[in-house]
Each structure stands twice: as structure tokens, then as C-alpha cells.
N, C-alpha and C positions, 0 to 999 in steps of 0.2 A: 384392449391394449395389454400386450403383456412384456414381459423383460428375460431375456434370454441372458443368461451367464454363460460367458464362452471362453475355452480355453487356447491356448497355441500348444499344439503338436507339431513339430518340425513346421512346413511350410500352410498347416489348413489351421483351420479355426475349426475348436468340438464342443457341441453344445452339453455344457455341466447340469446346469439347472434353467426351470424357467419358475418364475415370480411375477405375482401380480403386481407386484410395490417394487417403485423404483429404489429408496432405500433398502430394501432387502436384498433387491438384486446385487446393489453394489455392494452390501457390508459381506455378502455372501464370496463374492467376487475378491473383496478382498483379504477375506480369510483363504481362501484357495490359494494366493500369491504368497502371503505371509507362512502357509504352511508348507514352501517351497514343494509343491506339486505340479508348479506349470511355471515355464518362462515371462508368461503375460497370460494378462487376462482383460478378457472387456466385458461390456453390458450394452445390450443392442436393444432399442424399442422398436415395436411391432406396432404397428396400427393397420386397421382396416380401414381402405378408402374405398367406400362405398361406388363411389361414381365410376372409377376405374375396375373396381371389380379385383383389388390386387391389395396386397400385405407391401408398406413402405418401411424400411428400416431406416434408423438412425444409429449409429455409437453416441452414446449418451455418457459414457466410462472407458478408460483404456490404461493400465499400468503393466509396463515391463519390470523385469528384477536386473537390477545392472547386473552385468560380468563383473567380477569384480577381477584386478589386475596387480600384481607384485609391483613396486615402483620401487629401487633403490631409495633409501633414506627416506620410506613413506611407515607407516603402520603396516604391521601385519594384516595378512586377510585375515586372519582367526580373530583378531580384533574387529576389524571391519563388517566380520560376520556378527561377531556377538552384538557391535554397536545395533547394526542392521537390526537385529531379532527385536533389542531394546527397543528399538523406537516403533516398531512394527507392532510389540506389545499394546506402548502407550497410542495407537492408532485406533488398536481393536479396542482399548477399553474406552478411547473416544468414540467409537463407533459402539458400543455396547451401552454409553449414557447417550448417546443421541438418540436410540431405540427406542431405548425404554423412556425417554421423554415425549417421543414423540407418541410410544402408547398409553402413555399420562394421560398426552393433555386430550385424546382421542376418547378416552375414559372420563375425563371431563366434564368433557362439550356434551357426551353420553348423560354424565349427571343430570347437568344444567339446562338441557333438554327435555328433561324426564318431567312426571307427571309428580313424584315422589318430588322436587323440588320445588314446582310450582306449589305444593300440601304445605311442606316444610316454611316458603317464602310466605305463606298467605296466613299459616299460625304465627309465626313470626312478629308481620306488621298489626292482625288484630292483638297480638300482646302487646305489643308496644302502645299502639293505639289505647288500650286499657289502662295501664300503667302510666302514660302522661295524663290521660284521664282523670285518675283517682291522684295522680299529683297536683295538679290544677284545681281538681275539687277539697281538698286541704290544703291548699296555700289560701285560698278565695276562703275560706272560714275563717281561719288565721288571721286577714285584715279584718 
């Protein structure tokens, strides 16, 4: 399965990048629109169907950049554009902690997984196990 970043030139569609992760595809994707390089942008999966013998796409993603348009008694475009940039900002830096959270927890489930946790988990409960131990063997004197 892979994910193809695509852009609009006049009337076709041009492949930018291709990504194995569907979030990268699209955070990719949407950095190319925010960086006004392309009118729209999409993200298309690829799969191989085996039994067919063929590649199925899907649009899994799709954003255009509005026109933007003078309206008497409305904001400036130079306004409309700066807002734009703003919130386009706060998109990317959304999309830059969704990243990096999602290669946290991938880092993780890595730890937690690992042999080195299972060592760490198993000193761990024999400490404890020790230390209630020798708690219960001085309380029991005690009485």
C-alpha cells in the first residue's frame, strides 16, 4: 500500500511525493497547499488486488485554496490572506504534535515490547517482593 501526494496543474493531477504512512502523506500534502505551491492538493491510496491483477486507488484526502474575492464593505484580501497564513500556521503545528505523538507512542509500544522492559518489570516486582518481605518479617517480630 502506498500513498501518493498529488498536485493540480491547470486541468491534471502531478504526482509530488509518494509515502508509505498515510499521515505523512497528508501532513506532506498539506504543507504543499499552505506553502501556496499548488491550487489543491490530494492523497490517493494504492493497493494491490491480488486477484484482479490491478492497483485500486482511492482519495483518502482532498483540499483546495479558495480564490479569495474583493466584496465591498468586506475585509481586505491582504487581511484574508494574512488570516489564512495564521490559521494554516496553527494547522501545521497541529499536524507537527500529531507527528510527533504518533512517533511517541510508536517508540513506546517499541519499549514496552522490548526484552529490556520485560529485565527492568521482573527487578522491579522481585524488589518489591523483598521489601514487603522484610516488612512483614519486622512487623511479625514487633507483635
Amino acid at each position: 500500500m502506498s500513498f501518493e501526494v498529488q498536485s493540480r496543474r491547470g486541468n491534471s493531477w502531478v504526482i509530488e511525493a509518494v509515502h508509505d504512512g498515510e499521515d505523512e502523506a497528508v501532513f506532506d500534502a498539506q504543507r504543499l497547499l499552505q506553502a501556496h505551491k499548488t491550487s489543491a492538493v490530494r492523497v490517493v491510496r494504492e493497493t494491490f488486488d491480488a486477484a484482479s491483477d490491478s492497483f485500486k486507488t482511492r482519495v483518502i484526502f482532498k483540499r483546495e485554496r479558495k480564490a479569495e474575492i474583493a466584496v465591498e464593505g468586506t475585509e481586505a484580501p491582504e487581511h484574508k490572506a494574512k488570516m489564512a497564513r495564521e490559521i494554516g500556521l496553527y494547522e501545521g503545528l497541529w499536524l507537527d504534535i500529531k507527528t510527533f505523538l504518533k512517533k511517541l507512542e510508536k517508540g513506546l509500544r517499541a519499549f514496552f515490547d522490548s526484552t529490556l522492559f520485560l529485565v527492568v518489570k521482573f527487578i522491579l516486582i522481585i524488589g518489591l517482593g523483598v521489601w514487603l518481605l522484610l516488612l512483614l518479617r519486622g512487623g511479625v517480630e514487633k507483635l
